[in-house]
VEXSENU-58153 format. One record per residue (C-alpha): x, y, z. Coordinates in steps of 0.02 Angstrom, whole numbers. Each point is the difference from the previous one (the first is absolute). Layout:
N
        X        Y        Z
        X        Y        Z
...
***
This chain:
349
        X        Y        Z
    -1595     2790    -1899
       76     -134      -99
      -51      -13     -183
       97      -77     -112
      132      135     -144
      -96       35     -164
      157     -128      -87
      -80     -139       85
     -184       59      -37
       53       10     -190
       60     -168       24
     -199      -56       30
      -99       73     -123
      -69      -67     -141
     -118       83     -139
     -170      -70      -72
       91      -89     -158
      120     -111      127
      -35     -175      -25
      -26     -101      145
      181      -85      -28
       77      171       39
     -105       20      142
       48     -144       70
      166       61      -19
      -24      162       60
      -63      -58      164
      167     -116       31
      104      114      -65
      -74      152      109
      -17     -129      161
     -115      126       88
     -173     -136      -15
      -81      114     -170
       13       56     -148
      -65      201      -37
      -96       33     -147
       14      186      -44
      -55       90     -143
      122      112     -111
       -7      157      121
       44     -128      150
     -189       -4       59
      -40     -159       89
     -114     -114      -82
       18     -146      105
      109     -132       84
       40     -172      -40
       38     -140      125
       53     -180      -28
     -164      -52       52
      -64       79     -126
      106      -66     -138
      -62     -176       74
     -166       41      -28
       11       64     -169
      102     -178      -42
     -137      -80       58
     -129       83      -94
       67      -45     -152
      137      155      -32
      167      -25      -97
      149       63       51
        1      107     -153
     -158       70       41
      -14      176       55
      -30       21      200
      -77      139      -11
     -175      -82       43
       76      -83      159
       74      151       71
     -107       74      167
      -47      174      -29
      -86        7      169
      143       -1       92
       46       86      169
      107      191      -22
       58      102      124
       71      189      -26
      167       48       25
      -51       88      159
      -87     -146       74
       95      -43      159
       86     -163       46
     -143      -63      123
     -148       36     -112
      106     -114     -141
       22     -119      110
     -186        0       70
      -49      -34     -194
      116     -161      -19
      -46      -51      144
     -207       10      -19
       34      -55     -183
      106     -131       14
      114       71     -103
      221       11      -16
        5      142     -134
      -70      163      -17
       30      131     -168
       23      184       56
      -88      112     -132
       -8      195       -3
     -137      110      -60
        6      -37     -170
       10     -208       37
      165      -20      -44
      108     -119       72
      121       71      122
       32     -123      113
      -18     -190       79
      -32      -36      171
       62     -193       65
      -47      -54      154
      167     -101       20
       82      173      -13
     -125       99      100
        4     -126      160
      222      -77      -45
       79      181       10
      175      -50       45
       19       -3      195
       71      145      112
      108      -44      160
     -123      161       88
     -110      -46      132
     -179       87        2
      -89       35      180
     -172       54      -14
      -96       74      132
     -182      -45       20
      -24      -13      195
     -112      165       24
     -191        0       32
      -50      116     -136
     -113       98      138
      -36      147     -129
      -78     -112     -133
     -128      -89      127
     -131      -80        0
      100      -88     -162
      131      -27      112
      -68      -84      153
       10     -182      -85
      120       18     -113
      182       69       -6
       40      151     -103
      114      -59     -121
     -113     -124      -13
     -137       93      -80
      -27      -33     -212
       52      153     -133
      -68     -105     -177
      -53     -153       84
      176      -45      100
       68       55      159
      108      146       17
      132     -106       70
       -4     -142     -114
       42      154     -143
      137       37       89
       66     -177       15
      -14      -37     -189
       79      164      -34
      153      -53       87
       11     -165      -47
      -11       89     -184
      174       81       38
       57     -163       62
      -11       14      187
      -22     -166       61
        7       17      175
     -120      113       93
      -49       18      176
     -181       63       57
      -24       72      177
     -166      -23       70
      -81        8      143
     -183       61      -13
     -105     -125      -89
      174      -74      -40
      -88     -189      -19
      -90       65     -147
      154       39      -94
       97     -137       52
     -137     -127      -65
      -24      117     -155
      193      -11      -56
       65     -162       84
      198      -28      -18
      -12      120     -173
       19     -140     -111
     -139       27     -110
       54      190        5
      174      -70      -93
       98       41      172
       37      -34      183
     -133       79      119
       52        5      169
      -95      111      144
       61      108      155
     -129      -31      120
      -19      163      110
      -63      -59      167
      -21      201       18
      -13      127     -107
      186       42      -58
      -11      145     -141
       56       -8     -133
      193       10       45
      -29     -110      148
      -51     -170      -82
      158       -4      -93
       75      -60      158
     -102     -146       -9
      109      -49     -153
       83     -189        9
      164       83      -57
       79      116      -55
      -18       23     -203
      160       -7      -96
      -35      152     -128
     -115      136       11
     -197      -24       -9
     -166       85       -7
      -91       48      133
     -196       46      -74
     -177       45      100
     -127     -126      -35
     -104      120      -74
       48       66     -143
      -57      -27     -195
      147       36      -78
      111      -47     -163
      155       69       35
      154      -70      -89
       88     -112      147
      155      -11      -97
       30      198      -20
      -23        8      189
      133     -133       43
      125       59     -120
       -5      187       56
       10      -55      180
      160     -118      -58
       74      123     -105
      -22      140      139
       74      -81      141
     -147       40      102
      -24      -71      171
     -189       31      -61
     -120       66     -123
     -156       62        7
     -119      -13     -152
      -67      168      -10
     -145       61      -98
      -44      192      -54
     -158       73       96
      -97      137      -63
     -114       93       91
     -108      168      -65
      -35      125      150
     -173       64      -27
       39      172       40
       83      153      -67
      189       -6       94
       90      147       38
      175       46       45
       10      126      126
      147      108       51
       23      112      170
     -202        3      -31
       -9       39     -189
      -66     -106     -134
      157      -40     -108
      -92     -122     -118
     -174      -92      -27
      -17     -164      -71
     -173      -68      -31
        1     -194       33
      158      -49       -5
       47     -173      -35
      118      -68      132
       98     -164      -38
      114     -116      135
       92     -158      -22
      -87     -134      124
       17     -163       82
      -44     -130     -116
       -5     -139      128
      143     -110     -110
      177      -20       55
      152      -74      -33
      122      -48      152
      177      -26       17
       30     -157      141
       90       54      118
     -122      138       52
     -116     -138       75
      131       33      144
      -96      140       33
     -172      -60        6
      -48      -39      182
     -130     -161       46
     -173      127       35
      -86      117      -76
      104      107     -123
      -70       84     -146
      126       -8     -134
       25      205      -36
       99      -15      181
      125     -111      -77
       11      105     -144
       38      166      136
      120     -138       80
       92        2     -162
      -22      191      -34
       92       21      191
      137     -114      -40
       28       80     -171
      -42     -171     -105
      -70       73     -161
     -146      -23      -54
      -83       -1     -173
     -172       61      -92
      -56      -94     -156
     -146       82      -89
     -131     -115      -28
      -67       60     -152
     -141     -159      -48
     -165      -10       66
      -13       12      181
     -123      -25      140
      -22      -25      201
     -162      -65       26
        8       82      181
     -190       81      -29
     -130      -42      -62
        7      133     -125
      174      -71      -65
      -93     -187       -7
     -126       63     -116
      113       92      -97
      101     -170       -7
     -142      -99      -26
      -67      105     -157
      157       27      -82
       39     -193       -6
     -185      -40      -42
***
């Protein structure tokens, strides 16, 4: 998540005996909207805008007078492990362009900017996400309203995903729908007030998840993502893109380590004698993730009907394309089950 280097955060801070003069220059100087007033251990007292300034002018302040009475010390924080969508939520229920990180102690370790959070510089990669399905297992919540449709802290699971994106500056993003699929179009329009392009594959049937990207205009020029509509996920999209690109991969599967405890005691048995007991064992497999990258030319392969995607991936497995497994190693969830929505619901809560 974007946050702007602790050079340019020194660059904003001010102390209790600055003078509003030298906040004033501060805040040009800095060009980030604020001044931050921190104590001498780098605790935040408070930030300063220009509106502020204006209003202590107006009351009667000098420019030599401290600011230190003008400065807001009940601002909005956020903690370094605060993800990009709950940030953004804040600035955008507060009216607000700047947020200061702070860690346990309230010290200043970091800036958030919207301009920076929502102008990441733009990607040539196409994203395709795939929100078409009915969702049967999480009826009744389902029967009027599409899955990835459905609100994890007050926003729809596929509206996170968007932003996300768009936060690794991919601009132009298909959606395939076709259940409900009216109540996403009029939810995200063309994407313009997403900061991108929306444009929708319309499945007259149910496709799969492979299937709808034959409904694509065109063929994309480099790779791009392929992601289930259902996912709350922060995963870094850069890291994916670059291993796929440096790999050579005709595709790669995000892939994300399972672990599993068997309730019982195992055994391993030989010609009917007990070799070894282990009591519980914990059992661990890399998964599906539901988040791919694809090279172009292996939309060749993708016929118009149904066609989940894992047979174009054993397509490429028979024609010995190789294919690669990034470990998704941030937080991580398909909101397939109920049980997974509440888990998704309470975590973001």
């Amino acid at each position: 998540m974007n946050s702007i280097t602790n050079e340019r955060i020194k660059k904003c801070c001010v102390h209790e005996g600055t003078t509003i003069l030298e906040a004033m220059r501060t805040i040009t100087d800095a060009a980030v909207g604020l001044a931050l007033m921190v104590d001498a251990q780098g605790r935040l007292i408070g930030v300063l805008t220009d509106g502020d300034i204006r209003r202590a002018l107006l009351s009667g302040a000098k420019l030599d007078s401290p600011v230190a009475p003008f400065v807001n010390r009940n601002c909005t924080t956020v903690r370094p492990q605060d993800d990009r969508t709950h940030v953004l939520d804040l600035m955008q229920s507060r009216y607000i362009s700047q947020i200061p990180v702070l860690d346990a102690e309230q010290r200043l370790v970091g800036l958030h900017l919207l301009r920076e959070m929502l102008g990441a510089v733009a990607r040539p990669n196409w994203a395709i996400i795939m929100a078409g399905g009915k969702g049967t297992r999480l009826r009744p919540i389902t029967e009027n309203l599409p899955k990835p449709m459905i609100k994890v802290a007050g926003r729809p699971i596929l509206e996170r995903l968007v932003l996300h994106l768009v936060g690794f500056g991919i601009k132009r993003i298909f959606i395939s729908i076709n259940y409900l699929g009216h109540l996403i179009e009029g939810h995200f329009g063309d994407g313009s007030k997403f900061g991108c392009r929306i444009d929708y594959l319309r499945e007259e049937k149910e496709m799969g998840t492979g299937g709808a990207l034959a409904l694509l205009p065109e063929r994309p020029a480099e790779p791009f993502l392929v992601m289930n509509g259902d996912l709350v996920t922060q995963f870094n999209v850069e890291k994916l893109l670059d291993f796929h690109e440096r790999g050579g991969y005709a595709a790669t599967l995000a892939v994300r380590r399972y672990f599993h405890q068997v309730p019982f005691g195992c055994l391993d048995v030989v010609e009917q004698q007990v070799k070894r007991i282990e009591e519980k064992p914990m059992l661990q497999q890399l998964v599906n993730a539901g988040t791919y990258v694809l090279s172009p030319h292996i939309l060749g392969y993708i016929p118009k009907t149904f066609f989940p995607i894992t047979n174009l991936f054993e397509q490429c497995l028979q024609r010995n394309e190789p294919l690669g497994a990034w470990e998704l190693e941030e937080d991580w969830l398909d909101v397939g089950q109920k049980e997974q929505l509440r888990e998704a619901q309470e975590g973001q809560a």
